[in-house]
N, C-alpha and C positions, 0 to 999 in steps of 0.2 A: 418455332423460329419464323418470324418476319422478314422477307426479303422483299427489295423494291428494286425496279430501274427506275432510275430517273434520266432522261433528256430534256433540254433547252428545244426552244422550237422551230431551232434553225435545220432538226432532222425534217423536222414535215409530218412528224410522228405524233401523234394527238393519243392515239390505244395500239394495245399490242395484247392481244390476245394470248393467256395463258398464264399470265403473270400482272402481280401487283406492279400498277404502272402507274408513271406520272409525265406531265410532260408542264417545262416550266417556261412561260411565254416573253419572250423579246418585245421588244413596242418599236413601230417605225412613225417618224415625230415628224411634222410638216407643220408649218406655222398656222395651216387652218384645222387640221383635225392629228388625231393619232389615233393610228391603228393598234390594237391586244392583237400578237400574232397567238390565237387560244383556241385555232382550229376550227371558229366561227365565223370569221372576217371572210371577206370577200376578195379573197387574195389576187382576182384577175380584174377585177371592180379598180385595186387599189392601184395597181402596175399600170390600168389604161389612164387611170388620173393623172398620174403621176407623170404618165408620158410627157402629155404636155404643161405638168406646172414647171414655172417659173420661180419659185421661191425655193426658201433653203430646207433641205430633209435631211432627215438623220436617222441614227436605230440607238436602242440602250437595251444595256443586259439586264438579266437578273440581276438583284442583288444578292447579299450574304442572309440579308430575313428571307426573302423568297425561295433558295434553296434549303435553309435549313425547315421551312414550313413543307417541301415538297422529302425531305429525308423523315419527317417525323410520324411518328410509331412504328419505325422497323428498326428491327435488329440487325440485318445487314442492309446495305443500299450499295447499289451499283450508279454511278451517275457518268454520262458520256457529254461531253459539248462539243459545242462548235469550236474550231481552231482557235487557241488562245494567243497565236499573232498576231490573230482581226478583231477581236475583241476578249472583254474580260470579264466573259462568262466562268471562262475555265478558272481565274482567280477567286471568284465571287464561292462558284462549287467548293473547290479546295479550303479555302477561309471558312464555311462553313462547311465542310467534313471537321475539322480540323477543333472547330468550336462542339459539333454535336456529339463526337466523342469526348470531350472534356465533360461537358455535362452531362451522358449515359456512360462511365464506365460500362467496358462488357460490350458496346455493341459497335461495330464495324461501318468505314464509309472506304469504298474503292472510287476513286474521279479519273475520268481516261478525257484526256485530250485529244478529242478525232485526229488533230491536225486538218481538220476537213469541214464537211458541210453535209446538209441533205441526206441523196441515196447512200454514201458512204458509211454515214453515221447510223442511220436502217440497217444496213446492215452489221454494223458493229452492236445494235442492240438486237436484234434476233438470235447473231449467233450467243449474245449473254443469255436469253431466254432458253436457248437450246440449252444449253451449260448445266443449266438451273434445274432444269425438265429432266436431267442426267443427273440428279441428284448429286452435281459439283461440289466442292468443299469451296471454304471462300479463298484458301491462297492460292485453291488450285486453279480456280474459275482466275482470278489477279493475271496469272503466270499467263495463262491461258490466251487471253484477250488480248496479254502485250503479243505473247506470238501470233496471235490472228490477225491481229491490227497491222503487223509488216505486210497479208498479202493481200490488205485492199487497199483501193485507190477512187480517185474521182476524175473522171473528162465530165468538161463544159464546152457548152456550143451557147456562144453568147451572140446578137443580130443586134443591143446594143450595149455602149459601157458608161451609159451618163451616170448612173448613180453610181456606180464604183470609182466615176471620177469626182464627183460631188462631196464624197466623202474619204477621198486620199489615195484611193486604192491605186488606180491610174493615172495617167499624165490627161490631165481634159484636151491636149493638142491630140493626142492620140482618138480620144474617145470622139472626138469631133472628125477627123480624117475618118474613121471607122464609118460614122454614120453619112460621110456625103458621097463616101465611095460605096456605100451599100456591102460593107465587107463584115465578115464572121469571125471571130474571133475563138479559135480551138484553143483550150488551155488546160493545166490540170493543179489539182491541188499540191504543192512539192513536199519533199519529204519534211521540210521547217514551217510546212503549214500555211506558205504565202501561194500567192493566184501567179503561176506561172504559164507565160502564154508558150504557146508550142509554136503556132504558125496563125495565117490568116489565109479564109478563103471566100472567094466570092461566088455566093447561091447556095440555097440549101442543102441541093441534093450534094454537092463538091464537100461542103460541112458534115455531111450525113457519113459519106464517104469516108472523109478524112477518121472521125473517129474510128471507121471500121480498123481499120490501117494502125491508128496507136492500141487500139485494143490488141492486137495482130503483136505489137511492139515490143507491147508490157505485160505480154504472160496471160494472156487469155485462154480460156480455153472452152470449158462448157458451165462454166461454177456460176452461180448466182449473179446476177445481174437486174438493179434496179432504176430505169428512165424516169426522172421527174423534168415536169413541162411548167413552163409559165404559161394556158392559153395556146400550145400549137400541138395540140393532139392529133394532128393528123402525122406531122414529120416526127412523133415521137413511136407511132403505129411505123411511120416505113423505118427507122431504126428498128424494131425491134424486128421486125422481118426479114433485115441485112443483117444481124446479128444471126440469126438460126437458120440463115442460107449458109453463112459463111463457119460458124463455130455449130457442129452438128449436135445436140444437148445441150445447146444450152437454155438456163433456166433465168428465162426474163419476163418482167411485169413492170406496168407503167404506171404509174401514177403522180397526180399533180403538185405542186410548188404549191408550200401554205408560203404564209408571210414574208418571213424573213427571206426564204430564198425567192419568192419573187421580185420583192424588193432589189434584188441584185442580180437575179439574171434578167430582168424584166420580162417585156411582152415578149415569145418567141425561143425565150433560151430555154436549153436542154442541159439537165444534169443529169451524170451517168457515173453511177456508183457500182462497181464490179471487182469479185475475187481474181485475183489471179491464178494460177494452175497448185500453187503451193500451198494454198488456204487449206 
């Protein structure tokens, strides 16, 4: 038996150790270049460009051939995406599960909607890996995921929101007040998958803080916990060190924004993908 995960590469997730893996790349589009978010790109390279262009960007999902090229030759496939409020990865997935079972009788496609992004999503394919390593069944590993999936979540520390207002996500009057007042923007991913802001604070370390505080909020405890940075590795090291003062075991590592999420947290922002106590 053939098993795969597959993710979109809005996890950040390029290999995963342990298991047949794939990872299927987003493109972020600029009237002079386009970037393959395909874990080769120059994710901090791309974010400093972009800082200051001028002209219009954009992102695009897989499509229904590219998923079903990253499903094929297994017999079951596990695939996770990025929230499919913000885009339509998670339809492109589903349309081709949907196709790759018609054409293999017999063999099995599970597609889970992060509702989320990034660390979040890492963590929803690890613990599928784990599952799998546990010599899981596949409806149990299904069952499984959806209950895992209620006890994670995502905080964002974002320093700007130009491309999220460029492409709908926010009010550009806002993203604009954001950058002249030098303000932070704490937010989290809501349970329907959209970018809900929590609050605004002005300075890192006040930002740094604040997360501590919604983590405090929403059930933290000592369970896994994954920091991805666009380019600010230094404020992503003093989070995780106010995380393991304040929550005594807990289990955290940092690592950096490919593409897609730098594209949208930009230079500076912090994603924080972590279980809750009930995971």
């Amino acid at each position: 038996m053939n098993t795969k995960i597959v993710v979109d590469s809005s996890a950040s997730l390029y290999t995963l150790q342990g298991v047949d893996f794939e990872c299927v790349p987003l493109k972020i589009i600029t009237d002079d270049a386009e970037y393959l978010d395909n874990g080769t790109m120059d994710a901090v390279g791309m974010a400093q460009t972009l800082r200051t262009y001028k002209g219009k960007t954009s992102t695009s999902c897989p499509n229904v051939s590219d998923w079903l090229a990253a499903y094929e030759g297994a017999d079951e496939v596990y695939a996770i995406t990025i929230t499919g409020t913000l885009s339509g990865s998670y339809n492109a997935a589903q349309l081709a599960a949907e196709e790759y079972q018609q054409e293999n009788p017999g063999k099995r496609v599970f597609v889970l909607d992060s509702l989320s992004t990034g660390p979040e999503q890492r963590l929803l394919a690890e613990h599928l890996r784990d599952l799998l390593a546990e010599g899981k069944e596949f409806d149990e590993i299904c069952e499984e995921m959806l209950r895992y999936h209620k006890h994670t979540h995502l905080l964002f520390s974002l320093e700007s929101l130009a491309n999220l207002a460029r492409n709908g996500r926010v009010k550009p009057a806002v993203a604009a007040v954001a950058r002249m007042l030098g303000i932070r923007v704490i937010g989290q991913a809501s349970e329907a998958g959209e970018l809900d802001v929590l609050c605004k604070t002005r300075g890192e370390h006040g930002a740094l803080e604040r997360i501590v505080l919604e983590l405090k909020e929403h059930g933290y405890t000592n369970g896994r916990l994954h920091i991805s940075h666009c380019g600010n590795s230094a404020a992503a090291e003093r989070l995780k060190h106010m995380v393991k003062a304040v929550f005594d075991g807990a289990k955290v590592d940092i690592s950096e924004c490919g593409g897609l999420c730098s594209y949208y947290a930009e230079l500076g922002g912090l994603l924080v993908g972590y279980e809750d106590a009930e995971a």
